[in-house]
N, C-alpha and C positions, 0 to 999 in steps of 0.2 A: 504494500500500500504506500502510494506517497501521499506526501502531507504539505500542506504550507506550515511554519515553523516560523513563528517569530520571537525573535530574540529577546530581551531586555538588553542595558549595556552595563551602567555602572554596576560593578556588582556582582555579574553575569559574565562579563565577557572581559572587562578591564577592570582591574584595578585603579580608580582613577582619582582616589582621596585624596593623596600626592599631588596630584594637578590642580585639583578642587583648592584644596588647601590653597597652596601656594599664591592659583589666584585672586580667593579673598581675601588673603592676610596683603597682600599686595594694595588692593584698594583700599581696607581700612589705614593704611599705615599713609598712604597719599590723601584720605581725607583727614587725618587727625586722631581715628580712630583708637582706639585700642585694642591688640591682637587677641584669636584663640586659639584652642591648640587644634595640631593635627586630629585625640581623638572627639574632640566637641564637633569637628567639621564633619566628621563622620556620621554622627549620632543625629546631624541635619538631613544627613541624602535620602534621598527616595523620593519625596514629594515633587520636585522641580525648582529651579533656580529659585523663583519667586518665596518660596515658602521656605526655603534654605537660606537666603539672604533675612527674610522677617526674624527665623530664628536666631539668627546670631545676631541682630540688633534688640531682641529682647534679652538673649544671654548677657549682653554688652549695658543691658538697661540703657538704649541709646533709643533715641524718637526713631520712629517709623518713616519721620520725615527726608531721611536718610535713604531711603529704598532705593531709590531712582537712580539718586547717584552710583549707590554700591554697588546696583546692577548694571551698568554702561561701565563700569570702573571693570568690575570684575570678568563681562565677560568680553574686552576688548585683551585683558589680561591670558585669561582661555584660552584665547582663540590664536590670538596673535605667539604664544608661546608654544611650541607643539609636545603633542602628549609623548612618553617614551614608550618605544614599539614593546618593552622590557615589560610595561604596565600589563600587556595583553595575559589572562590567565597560561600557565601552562597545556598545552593539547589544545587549547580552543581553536586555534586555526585548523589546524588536523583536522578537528571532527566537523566544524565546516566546512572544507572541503568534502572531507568524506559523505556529509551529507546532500553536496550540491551533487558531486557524482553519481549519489544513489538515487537523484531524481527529484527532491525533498526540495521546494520552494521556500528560499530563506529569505524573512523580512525582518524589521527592527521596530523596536515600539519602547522607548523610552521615553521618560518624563526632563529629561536633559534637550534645551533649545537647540531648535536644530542647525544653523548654523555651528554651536559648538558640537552638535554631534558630525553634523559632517569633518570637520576641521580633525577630530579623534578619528575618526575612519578612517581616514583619509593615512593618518602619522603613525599609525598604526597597520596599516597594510589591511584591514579586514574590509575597507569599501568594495572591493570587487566582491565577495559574497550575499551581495543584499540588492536583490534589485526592486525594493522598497521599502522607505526609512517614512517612519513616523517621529517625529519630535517634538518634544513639551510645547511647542507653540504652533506647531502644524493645525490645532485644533483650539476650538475656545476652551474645551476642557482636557484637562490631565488623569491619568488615571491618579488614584484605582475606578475611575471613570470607565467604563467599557466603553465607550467610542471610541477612543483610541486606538485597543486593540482588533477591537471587530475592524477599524481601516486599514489596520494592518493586515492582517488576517483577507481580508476583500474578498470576502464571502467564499472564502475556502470549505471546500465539501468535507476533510480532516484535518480541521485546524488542530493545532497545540500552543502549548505559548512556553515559554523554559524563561526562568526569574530567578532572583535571588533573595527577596525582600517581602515582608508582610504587604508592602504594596503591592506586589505581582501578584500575592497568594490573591488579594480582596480583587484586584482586577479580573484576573482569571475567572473565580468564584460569579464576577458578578455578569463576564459576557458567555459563563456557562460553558467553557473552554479547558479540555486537558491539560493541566500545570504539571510541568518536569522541577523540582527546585533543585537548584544550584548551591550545595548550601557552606560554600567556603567562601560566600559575599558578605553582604552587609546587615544581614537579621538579626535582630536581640532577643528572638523567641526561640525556644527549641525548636527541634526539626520534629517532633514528635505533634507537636502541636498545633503545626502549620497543616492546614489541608493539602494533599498534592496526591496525582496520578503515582510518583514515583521521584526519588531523589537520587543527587548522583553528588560525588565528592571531586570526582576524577573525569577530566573531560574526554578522554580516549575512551571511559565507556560508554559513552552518549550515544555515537551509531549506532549501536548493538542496541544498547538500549531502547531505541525510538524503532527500530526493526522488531523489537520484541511485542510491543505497544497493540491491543487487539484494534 
């Protein structure tokens, strides 16, 4: 059976906290700011830029009125600084390929803006396996919103969706979509807890895996 397969990225497929980081503490320290650490930046991700910048301006007890700036600041920062190919999980290129070869139509559906998601694809070598990118602002709404992934997805007869995050789980769940979890990203819940088709630690068992899938 083939499937459309879409991805998640932060998390999933790169490790990208190191980037993220880097380019917020960049902008607060050019506004005046006061920095945070690498792991508070983490404990932001999932939601989308937007809701990752509010967080660290409430962590920082700094006005909201700040937003704007922090966002134009940070993600000229992103984008213009490129991600390290290094960041890409181990195996994950492998098993996409392996999965374009076996036929499997691979798409991306993250909550990361999509100029900064192309920009990582891109420095990361994984652009050529997606020949459909969803991006936090591709859409008025972000997941765990299912419109997002269902446009990913574009009305695939066996979707799936592979995440790493209680966001992917509640996305998944809510566009009624086969969840694979990933679970060496960024989730603070057990894996026991987390709803899923089936989890994997190790990205070389993924084909095999998604071949097994009734």
């Amino acid at each position: 059976m083939t499937r459309t397969i879409a991805f998640d990225l932060d998390g999933t497929l790169i490790d990208s906290v190191g980037h993220i980081h880097d380019g917020v503490s960049r902008a607060l320290a050019e506004m005046g700011l006061p920095g945070i650490s690498r792991d508070d930046t983490q404990g932001f991700v999932g939601r989308g830029l937007p809701i990752l910048l509010q967080r660290v301006l409430d962590h920082l007890g700094q006005s909201q009125d700040h937003h704007a700036d922090l966002s134009t600041r940070t993600m000229f920062h992103y984008v213009n600084t490129p991600s390290d190919p290094a960041s890409v999980y181990p195996g994950a290129a492998d098993a996409l390929d392996a999965l374009r070869l076996a036929g499997h139509r691979l798409t991306l559906c993250t909550n990361k803006p999509f100029e900064a998601t192309q920009a990582a694809l891109r420095d990361t070598g994984l652009a050529e396996f997606f020949d459909h990118v969803i991006g936090g602002d591709s859409l008025p709404t972000r997941k765990p919103d299912p419109a997002m992934l269902l446009a990913a997805l574009d009305g695939a007869e066996h979707p799936l969706f592979v995440g790493d995050s209680e966001t992917d789980v509640e996305t998944a769940q809510n566009a009624r979509v086969p969840f694979l979890l990933f679970t060496e990203g960024y989730r603070k819940t057990a894996v026991a807890d987390l709803p899923h088709t089936a989890a994997f630690s190790d990205f070389s068992r993924l084909p095999q895996l998604v071949a097994g899938l009734p």
